[in-house]
C-alpha positions in Angstrom: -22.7 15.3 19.0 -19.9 15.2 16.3 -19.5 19.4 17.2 -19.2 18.9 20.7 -16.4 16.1 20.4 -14.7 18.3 18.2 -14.9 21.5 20.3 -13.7 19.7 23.0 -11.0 18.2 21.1 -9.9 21.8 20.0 -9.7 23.0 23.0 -6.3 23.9 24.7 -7.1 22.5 28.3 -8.3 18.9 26.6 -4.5 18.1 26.3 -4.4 19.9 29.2 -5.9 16.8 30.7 -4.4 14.2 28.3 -0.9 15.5 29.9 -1.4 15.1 33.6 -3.3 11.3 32.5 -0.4 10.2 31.2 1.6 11.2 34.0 -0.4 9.4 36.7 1.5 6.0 35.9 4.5 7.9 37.1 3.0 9.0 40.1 1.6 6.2 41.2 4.7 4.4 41.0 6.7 7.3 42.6 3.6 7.1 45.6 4.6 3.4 46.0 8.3 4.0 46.4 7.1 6.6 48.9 4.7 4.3 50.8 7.7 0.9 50.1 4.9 -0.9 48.7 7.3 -1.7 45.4 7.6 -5.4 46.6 10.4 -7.4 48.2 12.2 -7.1 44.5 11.4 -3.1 44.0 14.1 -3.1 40.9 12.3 -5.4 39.2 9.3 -3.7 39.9 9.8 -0.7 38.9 11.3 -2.3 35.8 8.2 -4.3 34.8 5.9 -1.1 35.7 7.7 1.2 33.7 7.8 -1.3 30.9 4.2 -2.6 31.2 3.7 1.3 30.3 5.9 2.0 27.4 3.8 -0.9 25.9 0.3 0.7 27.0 1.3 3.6 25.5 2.8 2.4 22.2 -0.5 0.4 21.4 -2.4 3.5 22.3 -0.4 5.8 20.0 -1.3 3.2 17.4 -4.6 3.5 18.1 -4.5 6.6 16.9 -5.1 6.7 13.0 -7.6 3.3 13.0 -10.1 5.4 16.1 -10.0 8.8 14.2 -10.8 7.1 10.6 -13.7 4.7 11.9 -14.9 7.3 14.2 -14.3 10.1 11.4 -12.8 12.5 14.2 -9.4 13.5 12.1 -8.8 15.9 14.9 -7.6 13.0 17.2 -4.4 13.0 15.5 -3.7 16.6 17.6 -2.8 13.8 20.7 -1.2 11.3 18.7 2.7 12.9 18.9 2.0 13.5 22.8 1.4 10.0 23.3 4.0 8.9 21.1 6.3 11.2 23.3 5.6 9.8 26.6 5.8 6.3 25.1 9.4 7.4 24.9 9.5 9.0 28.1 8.1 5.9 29.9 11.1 3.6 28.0 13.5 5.6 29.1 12.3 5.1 32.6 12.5 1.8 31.9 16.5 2.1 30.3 17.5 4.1 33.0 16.3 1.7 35.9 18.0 -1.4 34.3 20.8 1.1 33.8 21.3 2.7 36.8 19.1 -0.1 39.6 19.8 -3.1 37.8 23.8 -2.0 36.9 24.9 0.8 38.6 26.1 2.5 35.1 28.3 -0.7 34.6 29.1 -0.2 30.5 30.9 -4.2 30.4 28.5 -5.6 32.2 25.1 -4.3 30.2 26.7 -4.3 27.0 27.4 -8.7 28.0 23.5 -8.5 28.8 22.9 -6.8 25.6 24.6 -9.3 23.3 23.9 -12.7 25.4 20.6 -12.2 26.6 17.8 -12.6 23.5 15.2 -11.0 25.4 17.5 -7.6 26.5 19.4 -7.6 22.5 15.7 -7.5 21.5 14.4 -4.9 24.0 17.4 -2.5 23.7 16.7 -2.9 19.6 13.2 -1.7 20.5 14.8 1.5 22.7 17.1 2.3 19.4 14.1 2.2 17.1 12.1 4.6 19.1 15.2 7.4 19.5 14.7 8.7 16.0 11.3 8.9 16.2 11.1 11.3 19.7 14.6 13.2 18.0 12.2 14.1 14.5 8.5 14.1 16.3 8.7 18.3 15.7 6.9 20.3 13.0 10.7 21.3 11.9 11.9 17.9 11.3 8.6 17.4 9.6 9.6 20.2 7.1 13.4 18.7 7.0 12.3 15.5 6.0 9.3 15.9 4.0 5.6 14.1 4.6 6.2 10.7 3.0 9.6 10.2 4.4 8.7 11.2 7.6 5.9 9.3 7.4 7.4 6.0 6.8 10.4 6.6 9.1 7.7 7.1 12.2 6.5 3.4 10.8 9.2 2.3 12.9 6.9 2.6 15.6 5.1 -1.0 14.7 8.5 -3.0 14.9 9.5 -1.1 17.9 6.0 -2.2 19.6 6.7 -6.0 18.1 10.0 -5.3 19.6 8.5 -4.5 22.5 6.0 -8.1 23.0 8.7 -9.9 22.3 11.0 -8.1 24.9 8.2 -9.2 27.6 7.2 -12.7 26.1 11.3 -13.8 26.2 11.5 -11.9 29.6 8.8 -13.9 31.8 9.1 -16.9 32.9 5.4 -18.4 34.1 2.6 -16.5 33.2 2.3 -15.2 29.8 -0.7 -13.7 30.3 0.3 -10.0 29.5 2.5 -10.2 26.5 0.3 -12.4 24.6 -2.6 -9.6 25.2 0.0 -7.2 23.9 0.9 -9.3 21.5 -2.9 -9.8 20.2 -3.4 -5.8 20.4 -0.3 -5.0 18.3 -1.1 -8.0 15.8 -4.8 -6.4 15.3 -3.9 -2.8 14.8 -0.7 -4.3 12.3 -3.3 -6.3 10.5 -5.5 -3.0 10.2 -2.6 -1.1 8.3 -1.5 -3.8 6.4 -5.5 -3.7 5.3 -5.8 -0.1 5.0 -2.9 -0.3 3.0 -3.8 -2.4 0.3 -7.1 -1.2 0.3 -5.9 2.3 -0.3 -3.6 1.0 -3.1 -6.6 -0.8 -4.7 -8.8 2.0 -5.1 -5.6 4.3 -6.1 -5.3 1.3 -9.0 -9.1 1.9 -9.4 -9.1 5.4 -10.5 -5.9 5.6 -12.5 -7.6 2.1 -14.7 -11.0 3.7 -15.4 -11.9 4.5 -19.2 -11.3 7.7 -20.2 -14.8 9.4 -21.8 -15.0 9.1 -25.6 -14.9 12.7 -26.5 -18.8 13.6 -28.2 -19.4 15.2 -31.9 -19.6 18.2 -30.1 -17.2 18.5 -28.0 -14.5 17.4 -31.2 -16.3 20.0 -33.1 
């Protein structure tokens, strides 16, 4: 069983597949706007779809690391920077229809949004945190930086998901429903680092405390 799950996720035409999945949110909204079934408000439509997904897709990037330890497939982690890519992808989406639908490219008026509005000065913080993170997500930047540095720059990703809840919990007005189930998937998956973490620091402590073996008579001899 384990083989099979790993040949298929080796094989080339598995992201393949993973690509044109994470692509059907687009077209699905872009077969709405086609059919004008985006509403009688289609800005903020497309504004709450495009969002809704950037959040999908941050919680299941995070998903990531905790699935492929409990499920011991480390080869998961080949989908992990594609998913973290189109979380990206889908926020700027998102940026670009406030920017260009909800604005029309007017830089006084989104930059008064930006510093009046809590739930926009939190949401923009969120886009910021996530534009290092696509710029280094290559093997070369990888190399440039170094594993542990780039490894606890792309930790960024957990504030720019918490970011993210917040953005949505500050932005509705009635039902909460949806950014308190983000919020409770983004808590879990924090707690399960946070866990991992000291876990891993405990049994690092462990090791490094254990009694060195009293040499024998023979071994001195």
């Amino acid at each position: 069983m384990k083989r099979a799950l790993n040949s298929i996720l080796t094989s080339k035409w598995t992201k393949v597949v993973v690509f044109l999945v994470c692509l059907v949110p687009l077209g699905v909204l872009l077969w709405k706007g086609y059919q004008g079934d985006l509403t009688a408000n289609p800005i903020e439509f497309v504004e709450h779809w495009t969002g809704d997904w950037t959040i999908r897709f941050l919680i299941i990037t995070l998903c990531i690391t905790p699935l492929r330890k409990m499920l011991r497939l480390p080869l998961l982690i080949r989908f992990r920077r594609m998913l973290g890519l189109f979380a990206f992808f889908y926020v700027c989406l998102h940026f670009l229809s406030w920017v260009v639908l909800d604005h029309f490219f007017n830089l006084h008026e989104m930059w008064t949004d930006v510093l009046k509005r809590r739930y926009i000065t939190v949401g923009f913080t969120g886009f910021v945190l996530l534009l290092p993170l696509a710029i280094t997500s290559t093997a070369g930047w990888i190399r440039r930086l170094g594993g542990k540095q780039w490894q606890l720059l792309h930790r960024a990703i957990y504030f720019a998901a918490i970011a993210g809840v917040i953005h949505y919990y500050w932005l509705v007005k009635s039902d909460e429903t949806k950014p308190l189930q983000y919020a409770w998937m983004v808590g879990i998956l924090l707690a399960w680092r946070i866990g991992y973490w000291i876990y891993g620091r405990r049994q690092r402590s462990g090791v490094r405390t254990l009694p060195s073996k009293e040499p024998s008579t023979a071994e001195m001899a």
